[in-house]
C-alpha positions in Angstrom: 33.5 3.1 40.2 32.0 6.1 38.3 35.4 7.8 38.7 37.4 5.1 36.8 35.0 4.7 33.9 34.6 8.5 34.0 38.1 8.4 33.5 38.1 5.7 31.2 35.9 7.9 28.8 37.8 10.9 28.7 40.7 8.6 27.6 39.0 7.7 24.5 37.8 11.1 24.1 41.2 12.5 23.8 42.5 9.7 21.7 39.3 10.4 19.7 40.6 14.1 19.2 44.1 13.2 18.3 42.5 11.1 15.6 40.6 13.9 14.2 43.9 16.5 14.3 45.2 13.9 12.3 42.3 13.5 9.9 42.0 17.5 9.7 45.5 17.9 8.9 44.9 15.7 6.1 45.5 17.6 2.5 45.2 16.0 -1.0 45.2 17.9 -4.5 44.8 15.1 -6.8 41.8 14.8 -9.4 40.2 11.4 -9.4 41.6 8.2 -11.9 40.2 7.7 -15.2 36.4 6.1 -14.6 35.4 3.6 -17.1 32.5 2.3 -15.4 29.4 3.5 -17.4 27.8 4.0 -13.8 30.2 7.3 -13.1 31.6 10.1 -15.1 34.1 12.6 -14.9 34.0 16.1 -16.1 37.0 17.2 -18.4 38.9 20.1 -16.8 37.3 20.1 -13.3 38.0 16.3 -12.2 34.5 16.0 -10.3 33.4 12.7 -10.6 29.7 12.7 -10.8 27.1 9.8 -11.3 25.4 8.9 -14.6 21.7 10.1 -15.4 19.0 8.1 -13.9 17.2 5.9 -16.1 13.8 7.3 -15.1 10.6 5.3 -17.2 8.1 7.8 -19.2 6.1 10.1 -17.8 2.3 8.5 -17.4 2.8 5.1 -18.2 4.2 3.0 -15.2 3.5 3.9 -11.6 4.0 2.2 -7.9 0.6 2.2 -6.1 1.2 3.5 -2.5 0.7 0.1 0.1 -2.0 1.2 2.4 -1.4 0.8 5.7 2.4 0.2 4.8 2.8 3.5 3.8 5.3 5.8 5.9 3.8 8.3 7.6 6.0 11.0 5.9 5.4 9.9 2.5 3.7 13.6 2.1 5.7 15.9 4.6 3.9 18.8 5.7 1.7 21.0 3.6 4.3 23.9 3.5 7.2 21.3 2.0 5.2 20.3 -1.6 5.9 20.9 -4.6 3.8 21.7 -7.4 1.1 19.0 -8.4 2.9 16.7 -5.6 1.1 16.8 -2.7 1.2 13.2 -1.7 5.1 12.9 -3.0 6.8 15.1 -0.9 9.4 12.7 0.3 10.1 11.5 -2.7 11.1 14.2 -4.4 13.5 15.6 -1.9 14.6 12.0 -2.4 15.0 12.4 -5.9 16.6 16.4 -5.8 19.3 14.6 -3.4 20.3 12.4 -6.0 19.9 14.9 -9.2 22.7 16.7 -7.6 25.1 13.8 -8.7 24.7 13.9 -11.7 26.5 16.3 -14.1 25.6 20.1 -14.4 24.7 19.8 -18.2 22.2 17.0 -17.1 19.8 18.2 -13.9 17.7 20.6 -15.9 16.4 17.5 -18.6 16.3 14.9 -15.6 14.2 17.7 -14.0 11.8 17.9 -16.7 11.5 14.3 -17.0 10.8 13.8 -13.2 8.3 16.9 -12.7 6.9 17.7 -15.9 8.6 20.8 -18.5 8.2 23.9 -17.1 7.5 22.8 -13.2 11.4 23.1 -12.1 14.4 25.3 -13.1 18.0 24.6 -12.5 19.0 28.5 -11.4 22.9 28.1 -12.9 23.5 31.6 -13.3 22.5 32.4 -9.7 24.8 29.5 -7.8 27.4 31.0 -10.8 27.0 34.7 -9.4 27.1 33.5 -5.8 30.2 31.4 -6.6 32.2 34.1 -8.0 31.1 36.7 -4.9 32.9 34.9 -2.2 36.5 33.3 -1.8 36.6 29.5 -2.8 33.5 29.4 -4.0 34.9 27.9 -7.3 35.7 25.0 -5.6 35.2 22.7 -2.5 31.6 21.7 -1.8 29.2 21.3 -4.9 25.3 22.4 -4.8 22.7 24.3 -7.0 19.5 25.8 -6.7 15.8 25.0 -8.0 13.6 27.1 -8.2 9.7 26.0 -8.9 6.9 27.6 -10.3 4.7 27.7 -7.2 7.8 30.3 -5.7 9.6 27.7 -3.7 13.2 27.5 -4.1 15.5 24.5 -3.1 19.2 24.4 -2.6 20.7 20.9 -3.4 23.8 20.0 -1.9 25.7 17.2 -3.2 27.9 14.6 -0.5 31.0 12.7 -1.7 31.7 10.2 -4.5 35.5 10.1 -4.3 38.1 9.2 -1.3 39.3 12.8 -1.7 35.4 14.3 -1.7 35.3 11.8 1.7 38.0 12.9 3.8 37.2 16.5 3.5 33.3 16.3 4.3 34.1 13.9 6.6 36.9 15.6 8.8 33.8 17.7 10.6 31.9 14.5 12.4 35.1 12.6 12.7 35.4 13.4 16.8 32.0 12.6 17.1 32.1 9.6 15.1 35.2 8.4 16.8 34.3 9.6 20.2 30.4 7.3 19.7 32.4 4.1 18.8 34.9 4.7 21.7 31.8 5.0 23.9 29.6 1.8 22.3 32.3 -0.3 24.3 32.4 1.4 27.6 29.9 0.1 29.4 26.5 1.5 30.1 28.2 4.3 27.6 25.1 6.4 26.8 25.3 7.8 30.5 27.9 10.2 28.7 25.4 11.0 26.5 24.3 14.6 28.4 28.4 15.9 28.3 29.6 14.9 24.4 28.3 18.6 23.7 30.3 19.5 25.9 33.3 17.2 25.1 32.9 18.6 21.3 33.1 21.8 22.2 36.2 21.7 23.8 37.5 19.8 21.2 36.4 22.0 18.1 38.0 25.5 20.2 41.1 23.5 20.5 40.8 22.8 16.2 38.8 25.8 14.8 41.2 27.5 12.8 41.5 24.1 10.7 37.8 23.6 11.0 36.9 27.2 9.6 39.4 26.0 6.8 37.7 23.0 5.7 33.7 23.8 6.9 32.1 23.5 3.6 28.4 24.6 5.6 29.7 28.0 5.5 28.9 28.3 1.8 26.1 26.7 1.9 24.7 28.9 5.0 26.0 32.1 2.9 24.2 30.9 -0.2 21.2 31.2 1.3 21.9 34.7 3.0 22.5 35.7 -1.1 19.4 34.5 -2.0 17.3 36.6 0.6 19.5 39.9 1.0 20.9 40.1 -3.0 18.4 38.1 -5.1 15.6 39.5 -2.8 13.8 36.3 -2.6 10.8 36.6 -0.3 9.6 33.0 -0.7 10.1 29.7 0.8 14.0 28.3 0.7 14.6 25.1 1.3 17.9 22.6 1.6 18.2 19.3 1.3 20.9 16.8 0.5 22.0 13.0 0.6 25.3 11.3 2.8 27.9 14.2 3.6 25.5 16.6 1.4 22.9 15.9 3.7 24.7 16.4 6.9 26.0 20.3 5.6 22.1 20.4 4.5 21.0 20.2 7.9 23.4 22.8 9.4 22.7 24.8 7.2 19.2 24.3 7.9 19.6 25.0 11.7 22.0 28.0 11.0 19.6 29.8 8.5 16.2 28.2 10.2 14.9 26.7 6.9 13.5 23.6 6.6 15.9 20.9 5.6 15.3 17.4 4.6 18.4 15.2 4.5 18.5 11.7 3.2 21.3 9.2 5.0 23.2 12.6 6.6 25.0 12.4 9.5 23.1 14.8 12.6 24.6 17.7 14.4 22.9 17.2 18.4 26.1 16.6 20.0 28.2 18.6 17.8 25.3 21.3 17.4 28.2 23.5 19.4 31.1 23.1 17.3 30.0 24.9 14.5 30.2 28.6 13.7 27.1 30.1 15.0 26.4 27.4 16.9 23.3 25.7 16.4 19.9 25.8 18.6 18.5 22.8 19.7 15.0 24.3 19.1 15.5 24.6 15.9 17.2 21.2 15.6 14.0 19.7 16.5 11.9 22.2 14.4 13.4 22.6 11.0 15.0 19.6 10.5 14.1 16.2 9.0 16.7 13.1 8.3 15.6 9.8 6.7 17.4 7.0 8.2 17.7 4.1 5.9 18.0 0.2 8.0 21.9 -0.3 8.2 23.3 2.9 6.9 25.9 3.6 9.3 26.3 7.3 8.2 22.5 8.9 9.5 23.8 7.2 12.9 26.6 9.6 13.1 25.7 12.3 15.8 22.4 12.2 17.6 19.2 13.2 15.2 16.6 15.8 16.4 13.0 14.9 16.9 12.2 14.6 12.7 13.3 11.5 11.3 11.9 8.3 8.9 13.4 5.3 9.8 12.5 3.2 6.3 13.6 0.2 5.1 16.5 -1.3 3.1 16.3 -4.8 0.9 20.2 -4.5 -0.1 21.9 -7.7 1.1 23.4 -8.5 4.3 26.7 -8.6 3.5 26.5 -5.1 0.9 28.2 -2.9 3.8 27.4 0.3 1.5 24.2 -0.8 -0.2 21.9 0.6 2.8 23.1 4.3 2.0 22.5 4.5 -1.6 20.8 7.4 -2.3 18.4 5.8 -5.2 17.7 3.0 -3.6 16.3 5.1 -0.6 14.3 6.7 -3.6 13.1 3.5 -4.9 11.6 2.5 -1.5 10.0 5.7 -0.9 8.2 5.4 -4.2 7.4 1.7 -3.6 5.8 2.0 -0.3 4.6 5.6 -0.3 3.3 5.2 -4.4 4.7 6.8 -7.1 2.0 8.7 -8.3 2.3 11.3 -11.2 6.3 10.5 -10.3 8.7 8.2 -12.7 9.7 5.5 -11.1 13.5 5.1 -12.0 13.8 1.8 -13.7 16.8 0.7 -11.1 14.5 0.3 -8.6 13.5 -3.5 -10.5 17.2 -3.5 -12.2 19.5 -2.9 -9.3 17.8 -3.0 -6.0 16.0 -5.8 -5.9 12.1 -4.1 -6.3 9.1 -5.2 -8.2 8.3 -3.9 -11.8 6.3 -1.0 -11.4 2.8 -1.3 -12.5 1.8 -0.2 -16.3 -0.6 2.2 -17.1 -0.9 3.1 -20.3 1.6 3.6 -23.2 2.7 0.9 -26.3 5.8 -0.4 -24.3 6.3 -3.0 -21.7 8.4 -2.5 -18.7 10.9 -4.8 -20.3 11.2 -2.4 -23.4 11.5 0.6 -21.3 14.1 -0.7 -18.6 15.5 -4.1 -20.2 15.0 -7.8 -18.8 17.8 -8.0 -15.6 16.6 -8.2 -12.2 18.6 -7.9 -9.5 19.8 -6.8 -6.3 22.8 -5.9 -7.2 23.1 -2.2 -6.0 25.4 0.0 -7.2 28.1 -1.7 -8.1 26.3 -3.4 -11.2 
């Protein structure tokens, strides 16, 4: 009866949170192994590993044309998320930011340029420096930056993982959740559980929070954008935004500091919501924050979303486990059915994931010349 899979479930529940004292309890201090794949990089004396610049076509001369009625209904956001001069790319470029923060520090500002046009975006170094310095560990753990743009918006970028290391810290606060959702996909009729895993979280995170505080990387993030307001004396719009593990701190953040943010593939916060430290408000859940939910990316499916999401697309192959939550390929198909617009299309869309050349429009070279001949799907492994 009710009592014996009632039972049942807080079984798996508490094997869920032994799991995740063991995953917490986890500590590594390695850097990661010599990269020689042209793909990745890794910076001499920090050993981040970040990705290599996207291969973005000129400026003007090749452009997706948005698909009509295939469009997503997001493609442009909401009038108080544009940026300059984009007001029917909005999703793309938080798309894009959530990727730029991959790549290495001495490369953002020129891919910036590139992507919005000299003079439309600055990469704010000195201010994510000052902030760094101001608290303890801020030299290390979670990586972000700041943008600011010349119609007074500002944007934090928050990176997610690229090693194992990166992976198994970020990770460590949805692994009960995680765990705990796969326990309950096999009980039967398991979403009637559904109303007490806030609940169930709780009690689990007041039973781990001194290791939690230890290793919650939103706290930064959350603090940054206190600095901003009080310190810097920034009266504008802030906003957050971030891709995988990046994403998922993006939209805490979000709910902690009530700011819009937009996360690509991150992992949601409605069952957990009362884990962290404040806790987060539902209402605000549902208000401030917006996740894009790629087809078979296990990661967004983490946690229960609030009310904003895009479900989109994803052509990566069947069998590519991974390909689904690839941050540029979620880019690409933004741009291909929502249009490009003023916006470079990154020649990986046609290269790597498996998307039509994007139309010419003016310029002496061919797509070929820009981009080279391959065409494939081969995602990011290629």
């Amino acid at each position: 009866g009710a009592r014996v899979w009632m039972g049942v479930f807080i079984f798996f529940a508490l094997v869920a949170f032994i799991f995740s004292l063991g995953s917490i309890s986890y500590k590594h201090d390695s850097t990661p192994d010599e990269i020689t794949d042209d793909n990745y990089y890794v910076q001499e004396g920090l050993g981040q590993l970040f990705w290599g610049t996207m291969d973005l076509t000129p400026r003007g001369q090749f452009v997706y044309p948005p698909l009509g009625n295939m469009q997503y209904p997001t493609c442009g956001l909401s009038k108080e998320l544009e940026f300059p001069d984009g007001e029917l790319t909005a999703l793309a470029d938080y798309a894009f930011l959530a990727t730029l923060i991959y790549q290495a520090p001495e490369t953002l500002q020129g891919t910036l340029d590139e992507w919005f046009g000299p003079g439309v975006g600055t990469i704010e170094s000195n201010m994510t420096s000052s902030f760094r310095q101001s608290i303890p560990g801020g030299t290390n753990a979670v990586n972000y930056n700041i943008v600011s743009f010349s119609n007074g918006m500002y944007v934090v970028l928050v990176r997610g993982s690229t090693t194992a290391w990166e992976w198994m810290t970020d990770a460590q606060l949805w692994a009960a959740i995680a765990l705990t959702q796969v326990f309950q996909f096999f009980l039967p009729a398991g979403e009637i559980f559904d109303p007490i895993l806030d609940g169930v979280m709780k009690a689990m995170a007041w039973v781990e929070s001194q290791r939690l505080k230890e290793i919650a990387l939103y706290t930064q993030t959350t603090q940054l954008v206190q600095f901003m307001r009080d310190y810097v004396g920034i009266s504008g719009p802030i906003h957050i935004t971030g891709q995988s593990l990046g994403g998922g701190i993006a939209l805490i953040t979000g709910a902690q500091a009530n700011i819009p943010a937009i996360a690509i593939s991150g992992p949601n916060n409605v069952f957990s919501r009362l884990t962290y430290d404040p806790p987060l408000d539902l209402d605000k859940i549902d208000a401030t924050l917006f996740n894009v939910i790629p087809d078979r990316d296990l990661v967004p499916r983490v946690d229960e979303p609030g009310l904003l999401t895009q479900h989109i697309a994803c052509r990566a192959e069947k069998n590519d486990f991974f390909g689904c939550h690839a941050s540029t390929r979620t880019l690409c198909e933004i741009l291909y059915k929502c249009g490009s617009f003023n916006r470079p299309p990154p020649c990986e869309c046609a290269v790597k994931y498996g998307y039509p050349e994007a139309d010419r429009l003016g310029g002496n070279q061919t797509y070929s010349d820009v981009c080279g001949t391959k065409r494939s799907n081969d995602g990011w492994y290629a």
